[in-house]
C-alpha positions as CSV (number, residue, x, y, z in Angstrom):
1,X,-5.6,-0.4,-1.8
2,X,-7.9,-3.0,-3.4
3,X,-7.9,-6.8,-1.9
4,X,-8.4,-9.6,-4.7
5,X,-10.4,-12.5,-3.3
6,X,-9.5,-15.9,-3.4
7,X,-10.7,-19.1,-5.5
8,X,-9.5,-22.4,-3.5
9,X,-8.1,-22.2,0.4
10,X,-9.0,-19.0,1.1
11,X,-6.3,-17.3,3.7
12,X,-7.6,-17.7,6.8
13,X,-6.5,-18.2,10.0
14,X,-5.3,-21.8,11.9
15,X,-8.5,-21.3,14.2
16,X,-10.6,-21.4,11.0
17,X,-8.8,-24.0,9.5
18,X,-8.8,-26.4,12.8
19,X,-12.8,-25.5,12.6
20,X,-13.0,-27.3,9.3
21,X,-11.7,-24.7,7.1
22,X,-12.8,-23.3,4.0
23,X,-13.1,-23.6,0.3
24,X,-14.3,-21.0,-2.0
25,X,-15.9,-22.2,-5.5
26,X,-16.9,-19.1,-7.4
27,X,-17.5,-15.3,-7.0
28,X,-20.6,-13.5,-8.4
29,X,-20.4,-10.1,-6.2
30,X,-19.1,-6.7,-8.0
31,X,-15.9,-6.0,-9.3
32,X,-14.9,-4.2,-6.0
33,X,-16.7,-2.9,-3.1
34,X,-15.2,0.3,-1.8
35,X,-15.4,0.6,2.0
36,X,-16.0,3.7,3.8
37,X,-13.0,4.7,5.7
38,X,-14.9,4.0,8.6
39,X,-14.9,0.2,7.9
40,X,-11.7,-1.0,8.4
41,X,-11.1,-4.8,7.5
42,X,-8.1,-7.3,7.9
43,X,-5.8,-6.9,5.5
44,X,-3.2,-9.4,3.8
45,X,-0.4,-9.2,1.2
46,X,-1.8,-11.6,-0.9
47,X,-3.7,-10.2,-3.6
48,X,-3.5,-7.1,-2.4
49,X,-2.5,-3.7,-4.9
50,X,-1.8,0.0,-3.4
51,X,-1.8,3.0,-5.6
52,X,1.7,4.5,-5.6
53,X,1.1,7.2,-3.0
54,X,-0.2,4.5,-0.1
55,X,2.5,2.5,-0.2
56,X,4.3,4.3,2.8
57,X,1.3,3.6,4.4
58,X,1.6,0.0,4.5
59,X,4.8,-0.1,7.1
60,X,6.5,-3.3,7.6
61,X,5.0,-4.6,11.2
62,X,8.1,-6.8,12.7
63,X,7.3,-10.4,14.1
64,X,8.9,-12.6,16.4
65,X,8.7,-10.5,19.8
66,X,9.0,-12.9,22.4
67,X,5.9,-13.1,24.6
68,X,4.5,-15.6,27.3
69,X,4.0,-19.4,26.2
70,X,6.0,-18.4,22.7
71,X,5.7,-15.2,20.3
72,X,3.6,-12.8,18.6
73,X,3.7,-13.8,15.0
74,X,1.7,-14.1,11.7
75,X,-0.2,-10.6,12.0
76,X,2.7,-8.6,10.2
77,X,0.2,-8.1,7.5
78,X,-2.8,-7.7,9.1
79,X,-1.5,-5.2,11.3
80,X,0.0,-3.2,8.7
81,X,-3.4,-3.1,7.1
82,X,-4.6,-1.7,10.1
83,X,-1.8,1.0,10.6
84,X,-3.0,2.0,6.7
85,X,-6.3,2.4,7.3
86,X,-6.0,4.3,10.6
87,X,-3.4,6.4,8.2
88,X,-5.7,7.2,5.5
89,X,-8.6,8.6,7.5
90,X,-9.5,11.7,5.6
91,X,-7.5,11.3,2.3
92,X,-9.3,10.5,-0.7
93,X,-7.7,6.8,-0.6
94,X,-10.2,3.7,0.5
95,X,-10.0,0.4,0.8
96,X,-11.5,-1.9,-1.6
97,X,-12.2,-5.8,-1.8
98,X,-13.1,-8.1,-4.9
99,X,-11.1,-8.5,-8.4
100,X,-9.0,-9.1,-9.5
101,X,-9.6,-13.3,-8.6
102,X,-6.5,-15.7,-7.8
103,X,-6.6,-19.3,-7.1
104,X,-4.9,-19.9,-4.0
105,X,-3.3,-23.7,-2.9
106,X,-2.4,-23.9,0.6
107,X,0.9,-25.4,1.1
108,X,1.1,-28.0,4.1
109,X,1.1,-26.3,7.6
110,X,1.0,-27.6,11.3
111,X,-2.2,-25.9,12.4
112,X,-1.6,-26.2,16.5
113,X,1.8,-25.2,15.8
114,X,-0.1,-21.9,13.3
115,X,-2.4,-21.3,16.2
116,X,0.0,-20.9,19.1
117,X,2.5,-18.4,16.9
118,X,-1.4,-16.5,15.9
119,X,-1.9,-16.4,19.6
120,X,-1.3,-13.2,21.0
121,X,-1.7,-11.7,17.6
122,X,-5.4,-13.0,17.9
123,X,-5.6,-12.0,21.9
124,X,-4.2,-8.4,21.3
125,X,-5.9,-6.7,17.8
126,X,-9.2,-5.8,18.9
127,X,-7.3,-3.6,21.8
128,X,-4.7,-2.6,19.1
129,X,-7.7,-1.5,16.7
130,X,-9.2,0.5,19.4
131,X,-6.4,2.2,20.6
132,X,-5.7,3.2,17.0
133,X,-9.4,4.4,16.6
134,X,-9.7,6.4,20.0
135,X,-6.4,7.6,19.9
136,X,-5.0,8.4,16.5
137,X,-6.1,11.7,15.0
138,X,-4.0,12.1,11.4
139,X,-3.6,15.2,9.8
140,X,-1.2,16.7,6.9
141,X,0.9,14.9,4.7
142,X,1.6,11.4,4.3
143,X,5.0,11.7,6.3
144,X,3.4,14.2,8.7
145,X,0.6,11.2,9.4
146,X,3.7,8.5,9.8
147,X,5.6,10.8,11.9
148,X,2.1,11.3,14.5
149,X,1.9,7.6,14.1
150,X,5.0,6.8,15.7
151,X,4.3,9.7,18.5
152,X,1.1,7.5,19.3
153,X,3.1,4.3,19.4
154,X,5.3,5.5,21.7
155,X,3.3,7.3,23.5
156,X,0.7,7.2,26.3
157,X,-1.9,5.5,23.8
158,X,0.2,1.9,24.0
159,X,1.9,2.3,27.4
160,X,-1.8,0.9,29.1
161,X,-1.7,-2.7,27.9
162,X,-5.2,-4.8,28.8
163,X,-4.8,-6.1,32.6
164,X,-4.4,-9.4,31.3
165,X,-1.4,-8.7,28.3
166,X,1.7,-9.5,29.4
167,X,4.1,-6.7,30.5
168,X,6.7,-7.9,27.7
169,X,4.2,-6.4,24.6
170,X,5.2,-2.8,25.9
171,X,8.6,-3.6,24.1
172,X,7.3,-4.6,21.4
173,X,4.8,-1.3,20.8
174,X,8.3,1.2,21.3
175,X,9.9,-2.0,18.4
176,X,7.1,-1.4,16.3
177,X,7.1,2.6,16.7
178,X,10.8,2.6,15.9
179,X,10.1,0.2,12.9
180,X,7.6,2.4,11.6
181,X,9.8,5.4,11.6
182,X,12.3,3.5,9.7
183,X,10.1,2.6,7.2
184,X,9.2,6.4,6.6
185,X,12.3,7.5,6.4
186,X,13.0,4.6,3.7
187,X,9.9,5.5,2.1
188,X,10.8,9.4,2.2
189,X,14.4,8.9,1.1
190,X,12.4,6.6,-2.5
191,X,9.9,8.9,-3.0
């Protein structure tokens, strides 16, 4: 999976933005820096290329889930980045950043109104990418690795929210789970 950088209004998140945002000029690093599988790193569908064989690896993450002062929302991508990269932990796939370069123009947003839906997305991936990390051991085939994916998400791994996540995100982990399968057996059924 390689991630091509962006020229312009990088895409970042409404925090960054409401900071003061960003602007990228020029580039002058290697053609791509491969990441040990070790390193895992946001990941957004911009941009972004798989090799043929990863793609079921990428799962669709749903969005919307209702949750506690609104819903969880603009992480689908993200998230799926980090389902791959749990996913490809001892295959000869890596992650890569760098070229190819695209100029990227924001279109007009409503930052506070970016920031509430990035919310619990924000509140809950360092505790989602630890509880893929500590708990997630893939082996076999792709599909044999999707299939123990969904066992974890369904499982004891994601049934011990955070003291302070609401009780509502444990539907959305057995949502996600049944997504994923879904998306295997899609993917299974193309390939």
């Amino acid at each position: 999976m390689t991630a091509g950088l962006w020229l312009g209004d990088p895409d970042v998140d409404a925090m960054t933005w409401l900071s003061g945002g960003a602007r990228s000029v020029a580039y002058a690093g290697p053609d791509r820096v491969v990441l040990d599988q070790a390193t895992w790193m946001p990941v957004n569908t911009q941009n972004t290329s798989f090799a043929r064989d990863v793609i079921p690896c990428f799962p669709w993450v749903p969005m919307g889930w209702a949750l506690p002062g609104g819903s969880l929302e603009r992480y689908g991508d993200v998230w799926a980045g980090y389902l791959m990269q749990a996913l490809l932990v001892g295959t000869p796939f890596h992650v890569s950043l760098g070229r190819p370069l695209s100029e990227h123009r924001r279109n007009a947003h409503n930052l506070n109104d970016d920031l509430r839906k990035e919310f619990w997305g924000l509140m809950l991936t360092d505790w989602f990418v630890a509880t893929l990390r500590d708990r997630f051991r893939p082996s076999g085939g792709t599909f044999e690795r999707m299939g123990q994916l969904v066992e974890v998400l369904r499982g004891s791994a994601f049934a011990s929210l955070p003291d302070w996540a609401p009780a509502e995100a444990l539907g959305y982990w057995r949502h996600l789970a049944d997504t994923v399968e879904a998306w295997s057996s899609a993917c299974r059924q193309l390939l």
